[in-house]
C-alpha positions in Angstrom: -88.7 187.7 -41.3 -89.2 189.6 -38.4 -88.2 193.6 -37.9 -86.3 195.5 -35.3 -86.9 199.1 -34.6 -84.2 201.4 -34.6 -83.1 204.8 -33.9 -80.4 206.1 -36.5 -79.5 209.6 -36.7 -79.4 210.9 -39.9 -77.3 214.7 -41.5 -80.4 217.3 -41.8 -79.8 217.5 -45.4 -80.1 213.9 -46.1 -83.2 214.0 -43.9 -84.9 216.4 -46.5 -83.9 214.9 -49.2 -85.6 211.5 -47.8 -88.7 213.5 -47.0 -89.1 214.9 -50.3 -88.9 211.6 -52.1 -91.7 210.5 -49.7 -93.8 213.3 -50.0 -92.9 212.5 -53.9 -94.8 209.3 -53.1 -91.3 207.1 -54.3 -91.7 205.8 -51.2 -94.2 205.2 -48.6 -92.3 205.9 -45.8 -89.2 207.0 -44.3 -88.7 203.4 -42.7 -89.3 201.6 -46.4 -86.4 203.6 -48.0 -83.8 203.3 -45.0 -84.0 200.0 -46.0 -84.0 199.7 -49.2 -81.1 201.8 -49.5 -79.6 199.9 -46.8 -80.3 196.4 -48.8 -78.8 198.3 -51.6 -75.7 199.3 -50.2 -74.9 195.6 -48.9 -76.0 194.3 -52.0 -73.3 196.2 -53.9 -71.0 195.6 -51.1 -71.3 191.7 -51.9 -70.6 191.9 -55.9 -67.4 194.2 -54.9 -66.3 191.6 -52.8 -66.9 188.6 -55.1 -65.1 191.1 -57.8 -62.4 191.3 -55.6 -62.0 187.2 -55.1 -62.3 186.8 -58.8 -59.2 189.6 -59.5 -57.3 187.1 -57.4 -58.0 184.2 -59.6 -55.0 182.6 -61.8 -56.8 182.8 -65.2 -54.2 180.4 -66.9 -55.1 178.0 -63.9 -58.9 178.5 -64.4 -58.6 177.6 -68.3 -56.6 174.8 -67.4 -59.7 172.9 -64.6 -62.3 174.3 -67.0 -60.9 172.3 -69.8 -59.8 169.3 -67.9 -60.3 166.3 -70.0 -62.2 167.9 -72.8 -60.0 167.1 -75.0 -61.2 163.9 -75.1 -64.8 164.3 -75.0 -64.7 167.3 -77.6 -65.2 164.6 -80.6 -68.1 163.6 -79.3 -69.8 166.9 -79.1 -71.7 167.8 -81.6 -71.4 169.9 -84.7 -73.2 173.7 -84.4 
């Protein structure tokens, strides 16, 4: 995938902190953890969302599809 440059304006603080851990060699650049973090950030934002969706999920209603006919299978299946 391609990549865009950007300009981003960052608080001085944050800034220094970024430095350090680049100077610390945890990254090799300043561009390399922008991303990261940004990648990071979305990432979590995605598994709070899909945790959301599930909270609204009817778990009576989920048992019931999830066992949908397997009452009638269940003899065939073996012994453990």
């Amino acid at each position: 995938m391609g990549r865009a440059k950007i300009a981003i304006s960052l608080d001085q603080q944050l800034l220094y902190r970024l430095d350090s851990l680049v100077k610390k060699e945890r990254f090799p650049n300043r561009s390399q953890a922008i991303q990261e973090a940004v990648e990071e950030k979305l990432e979590r934002m995605n598994k709070s969302r899909l945790a959301q969706e599930c909270a609204r999920l009817d778990p009576a209603f989920e048992k019931a599809l999830a066992e949908e006919g397997l009452s009638e299978e269940i003899s065939e299946w073996p012994e453990y």
